[in-house]
FIPA-976389 format. One record per residue (C-alpha): residue number from 1; chain; x, y, z. Coordinates in nm, 3 decimals, always signed. Layout:
BEGIN
k,c,east,north,up
NUM,A,X,Y,Z
...
***
This chain:
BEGIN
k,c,east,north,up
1,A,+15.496,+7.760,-8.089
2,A,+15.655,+8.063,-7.916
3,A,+15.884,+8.084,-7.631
4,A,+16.000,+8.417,-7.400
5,A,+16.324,+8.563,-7.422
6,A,+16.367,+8.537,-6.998
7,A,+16.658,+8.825,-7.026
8,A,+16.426,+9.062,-7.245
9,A,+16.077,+8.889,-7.191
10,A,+16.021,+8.921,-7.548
11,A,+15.830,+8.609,-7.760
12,A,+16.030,+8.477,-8.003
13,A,+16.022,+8.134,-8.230
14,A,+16.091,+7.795,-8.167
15,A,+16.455,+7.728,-8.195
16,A,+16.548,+7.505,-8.491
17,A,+16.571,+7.119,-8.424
18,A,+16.320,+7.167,-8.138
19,A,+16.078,+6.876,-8.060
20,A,+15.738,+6.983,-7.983
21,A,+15.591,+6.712,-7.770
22,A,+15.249,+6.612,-7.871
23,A,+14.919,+6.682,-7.669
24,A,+14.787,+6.418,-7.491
25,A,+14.472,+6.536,-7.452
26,A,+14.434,+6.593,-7.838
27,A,+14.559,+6.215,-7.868
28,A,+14.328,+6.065,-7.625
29,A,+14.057,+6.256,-7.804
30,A,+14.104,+6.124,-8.144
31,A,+14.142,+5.791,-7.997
32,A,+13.814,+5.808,-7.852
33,A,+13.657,+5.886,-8.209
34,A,+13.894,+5.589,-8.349
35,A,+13.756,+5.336,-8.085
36,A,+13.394,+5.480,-8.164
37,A,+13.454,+5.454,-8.576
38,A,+13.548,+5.108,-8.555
39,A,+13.309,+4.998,-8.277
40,A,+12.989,+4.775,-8.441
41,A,+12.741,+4.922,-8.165
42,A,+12.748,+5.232,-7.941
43,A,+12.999,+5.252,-7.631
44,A,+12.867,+5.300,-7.242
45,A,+13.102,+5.530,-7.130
46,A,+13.259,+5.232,-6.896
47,A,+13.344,+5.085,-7.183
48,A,+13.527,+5.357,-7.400
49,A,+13.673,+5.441,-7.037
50,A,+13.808,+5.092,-6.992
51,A,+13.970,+5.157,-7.409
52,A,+14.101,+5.477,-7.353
53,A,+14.274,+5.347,-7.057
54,A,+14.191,+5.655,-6.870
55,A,+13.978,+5.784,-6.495
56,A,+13.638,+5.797,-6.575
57,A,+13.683,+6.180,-6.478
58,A,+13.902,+6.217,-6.773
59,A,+13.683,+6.038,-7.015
60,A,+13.395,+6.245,-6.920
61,A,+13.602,+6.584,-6.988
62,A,+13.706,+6.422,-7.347
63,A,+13.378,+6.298,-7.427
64,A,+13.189,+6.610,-7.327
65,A,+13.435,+6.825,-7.497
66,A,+13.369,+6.631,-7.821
67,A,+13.036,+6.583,-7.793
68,A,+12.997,+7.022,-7.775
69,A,+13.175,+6.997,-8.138
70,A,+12.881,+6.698,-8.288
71,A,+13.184,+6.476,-8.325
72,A,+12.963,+6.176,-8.106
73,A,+12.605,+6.227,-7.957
74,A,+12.502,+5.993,-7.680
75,A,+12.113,+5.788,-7.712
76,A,+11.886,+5.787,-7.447
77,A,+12.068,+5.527,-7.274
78,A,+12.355,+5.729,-7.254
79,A,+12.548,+5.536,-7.479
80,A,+12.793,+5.701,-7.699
81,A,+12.812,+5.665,-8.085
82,A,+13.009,+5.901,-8.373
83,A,+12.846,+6.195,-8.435
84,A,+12.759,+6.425,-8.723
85,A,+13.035,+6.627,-8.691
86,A,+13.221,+6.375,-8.844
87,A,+13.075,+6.360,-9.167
88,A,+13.141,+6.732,-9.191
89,A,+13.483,+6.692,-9.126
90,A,+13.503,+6.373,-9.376
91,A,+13.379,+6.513,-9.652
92,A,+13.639,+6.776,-9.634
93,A,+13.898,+6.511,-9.679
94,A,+14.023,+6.444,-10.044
95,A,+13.744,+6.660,-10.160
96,A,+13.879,+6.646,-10.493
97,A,+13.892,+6.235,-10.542
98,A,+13.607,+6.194,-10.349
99,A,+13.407,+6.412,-10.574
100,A,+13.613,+6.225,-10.868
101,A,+13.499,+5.882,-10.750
102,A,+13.142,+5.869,-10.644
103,A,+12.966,+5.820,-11.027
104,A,+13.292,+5.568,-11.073
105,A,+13.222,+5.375,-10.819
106,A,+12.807,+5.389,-10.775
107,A,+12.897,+5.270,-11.189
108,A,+13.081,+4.995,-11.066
109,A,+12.907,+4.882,-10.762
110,A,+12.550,+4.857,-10.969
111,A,+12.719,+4.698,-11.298
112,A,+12.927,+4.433,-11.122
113,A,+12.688,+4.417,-10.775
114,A,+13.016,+4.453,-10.560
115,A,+13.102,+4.700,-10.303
116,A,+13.356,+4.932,-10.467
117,A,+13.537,+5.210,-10.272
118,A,+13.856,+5.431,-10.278
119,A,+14.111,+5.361,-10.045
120,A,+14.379,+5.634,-9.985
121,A,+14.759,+5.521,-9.845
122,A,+14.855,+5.647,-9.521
123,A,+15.173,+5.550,-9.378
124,A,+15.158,+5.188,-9.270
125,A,+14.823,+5.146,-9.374
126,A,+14.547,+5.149,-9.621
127,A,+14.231,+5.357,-9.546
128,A,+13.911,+5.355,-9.706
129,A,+13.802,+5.696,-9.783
130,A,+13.453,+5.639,-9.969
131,A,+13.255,+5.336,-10.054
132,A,+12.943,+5.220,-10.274
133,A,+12.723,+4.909,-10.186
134,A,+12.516,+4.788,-10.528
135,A,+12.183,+4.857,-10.552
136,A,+11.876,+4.555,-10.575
137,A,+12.128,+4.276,-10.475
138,A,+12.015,+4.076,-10.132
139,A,+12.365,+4.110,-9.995
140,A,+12.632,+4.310,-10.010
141,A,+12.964,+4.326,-9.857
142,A,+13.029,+4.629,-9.591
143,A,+13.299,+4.835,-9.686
144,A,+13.289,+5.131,-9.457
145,A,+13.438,+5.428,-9.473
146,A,+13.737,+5.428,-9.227
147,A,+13.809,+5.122,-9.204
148,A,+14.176,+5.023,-9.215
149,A,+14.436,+4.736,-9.317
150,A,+14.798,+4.717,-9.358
151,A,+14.969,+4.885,-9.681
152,A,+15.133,+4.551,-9.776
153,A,+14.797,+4.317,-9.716
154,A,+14.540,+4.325,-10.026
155,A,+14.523,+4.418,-10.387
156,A,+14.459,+4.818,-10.259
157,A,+14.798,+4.849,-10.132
158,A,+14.967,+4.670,-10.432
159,A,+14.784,+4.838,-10.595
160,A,+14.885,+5.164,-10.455
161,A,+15.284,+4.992,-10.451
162,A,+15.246,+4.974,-10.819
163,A,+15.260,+5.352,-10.887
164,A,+15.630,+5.328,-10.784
165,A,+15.962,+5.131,-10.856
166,A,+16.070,+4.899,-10.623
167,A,+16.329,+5.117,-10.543
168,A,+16.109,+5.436,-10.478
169,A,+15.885,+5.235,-10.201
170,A,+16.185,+5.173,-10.021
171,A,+16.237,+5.534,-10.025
172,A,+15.923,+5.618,-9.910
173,A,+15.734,+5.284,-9.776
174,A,+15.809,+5.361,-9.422
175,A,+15.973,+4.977,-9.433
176,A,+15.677,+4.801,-9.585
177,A,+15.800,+4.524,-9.805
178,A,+15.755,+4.578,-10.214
179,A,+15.527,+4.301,-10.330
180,A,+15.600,+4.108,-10.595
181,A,+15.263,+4.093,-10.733
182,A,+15.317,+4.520,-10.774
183,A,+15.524,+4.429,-11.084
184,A,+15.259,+4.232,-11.241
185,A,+14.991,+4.507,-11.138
186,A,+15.156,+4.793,-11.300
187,A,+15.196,+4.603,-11.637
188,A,+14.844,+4.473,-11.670
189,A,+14.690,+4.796,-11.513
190,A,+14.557,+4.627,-11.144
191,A,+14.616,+4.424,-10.874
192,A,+14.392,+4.124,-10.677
193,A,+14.456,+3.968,-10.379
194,A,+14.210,+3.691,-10.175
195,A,+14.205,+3.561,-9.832
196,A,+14.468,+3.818,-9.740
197,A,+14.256,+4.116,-9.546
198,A,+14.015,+3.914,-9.476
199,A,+13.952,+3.514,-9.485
200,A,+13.710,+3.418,-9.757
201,A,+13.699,+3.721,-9.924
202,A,+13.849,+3.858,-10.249
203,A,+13.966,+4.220,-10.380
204,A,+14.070,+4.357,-10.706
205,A,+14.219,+4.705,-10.712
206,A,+14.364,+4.932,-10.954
207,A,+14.597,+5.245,-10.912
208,A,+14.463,+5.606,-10.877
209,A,+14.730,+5.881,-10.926
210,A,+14.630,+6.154,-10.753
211,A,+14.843,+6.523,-10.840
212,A,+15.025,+6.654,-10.567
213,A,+14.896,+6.365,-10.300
214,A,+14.976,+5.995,-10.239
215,A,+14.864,+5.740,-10.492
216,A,+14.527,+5.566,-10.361
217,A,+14.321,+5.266,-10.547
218,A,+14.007,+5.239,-10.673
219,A,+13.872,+4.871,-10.562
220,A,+13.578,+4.599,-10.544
221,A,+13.541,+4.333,-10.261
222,A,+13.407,+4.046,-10.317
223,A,+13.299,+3.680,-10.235
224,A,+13.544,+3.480,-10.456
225,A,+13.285,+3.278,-10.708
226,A,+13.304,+3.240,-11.092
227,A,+13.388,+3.646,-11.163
228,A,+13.646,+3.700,-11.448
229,A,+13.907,+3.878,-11.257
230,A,+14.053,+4.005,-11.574
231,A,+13.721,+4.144,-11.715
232,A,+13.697,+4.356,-11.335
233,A,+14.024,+4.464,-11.296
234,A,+14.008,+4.651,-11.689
235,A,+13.667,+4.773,-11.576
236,A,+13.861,+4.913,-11.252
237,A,+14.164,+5.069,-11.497
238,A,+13.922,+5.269,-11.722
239,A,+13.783,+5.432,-11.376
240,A,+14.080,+5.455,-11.214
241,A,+14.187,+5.621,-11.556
242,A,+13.882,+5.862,-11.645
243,A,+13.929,+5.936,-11.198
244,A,+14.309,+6.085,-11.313
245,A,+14.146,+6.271,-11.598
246,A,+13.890,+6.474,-11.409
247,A,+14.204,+6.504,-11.142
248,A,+14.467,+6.623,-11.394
***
């Protein structure tokens, strides 16, 4: 940002220590997509209005301005839903692990007839960044992409925790609490976690380092039954390990 002399009216930097505010309009924006991603249906504009907390004016300004870019498209009830744009704009995102990943996890999704994904750390939370349902099986857990939990809830984030020392998350861990479990995961190589996320269900995750980025995990979902956690969570390791080689 710039800023004019008002002696000289000459342009000159921001000053040092100066606080930018942030643009509202650009917030309520990305909202909108945010209530859209993690909607189960498409939106009538009433009701992404009544979310965003906005006039209906101002929803239709956002909404049109988005919808010019393909980031949501509207059906011929006028209903709005995420657009293509988005995928465009995804797959730009950890290009590098993503790329990494996919024969990982379509591997481990088809051999073990779980949904496997990646899910990269971000701040107070745990985002899934790509996911693989198994072929053939009748049914499969939904994993989707985007999709969200807290850091210090399920085997991804201890997972993640497990890359550092107790003391280096509390550096870093924007106060998140260390699990315990973290110690265990880093010696044997993964973490698992059940009824935590969500009730009923089960994860097992193990650590991705990723060069020059936050740690993520590489991690299956499941409905907890007779598996042999152990037998998963080395199957997890080697990916998360031959994952680091092709990032190295």
């Amino acid at each position: 940002m710039v800023r004019m002399n008002p002696r000289s009216g000459v342009k000159g930097q921001q000053e040092p220590g100066t606080q930018v505010p942030p643009s509202q309009t650009l917030s309520r924006g990305i909202r909108a997509l945010e209530i859209l991603a993690a909607a189960d249906r498409p939106l009538s504009i009433g009701e992404l209005t009544e979310a965003l907390g906005v006039h209906r004016s101002v929803a239709y300004r956002i909404l049109r301005t988005l919808e010019d870019h393909s980031l949501l498209v509207r059906d011929d009830s006028g209903r709005v839903q995420p657009g293509p744009g988005l995928s465009v704009l995804a797959s730009g995102v950890s290009r590098n692990l993503q790329t990494a990943a996919l024969p990982e996890l379509t591997q481990l999704a088809n051999t073990l007839h779980m949904t496997a994904f990646i899910a990269v750390w971000d701040h107070q939370e745990c985002v899934t960044l790509v996911t693989v349902e198994p072929r053939h099986t009748g049914a499969a857990l939904a994993q989707h992409p985007g999709s969200r939990h807290p850091v210090s809830t399920g085997a991804p984030g201890i997972a993640i925790q497990s890359t550092m020392t107790e003391e280096r998350w509390q550096q870093v861990g924007a106060g998140n609490p260390y699990r315990p479990e973290a110690h265990e995961a880093r010696r044997i190589g993964y973490a698992t976690s059940h009824d935590e996320v969500v009730a009923g269900l089960s994860s097992i995750a193990a650590p991705v380092k990723v060069p020059g980025g936050r740690p993520a995990a590489i991690a299956v979902v499941y409905i907890r039954l007779d598996q042999d956690a152990d037998a998963v969570g080395q199957a997890l390791a080697a990916s998360a390990a031959r994952i680091e080689s092709q990032l190295a």
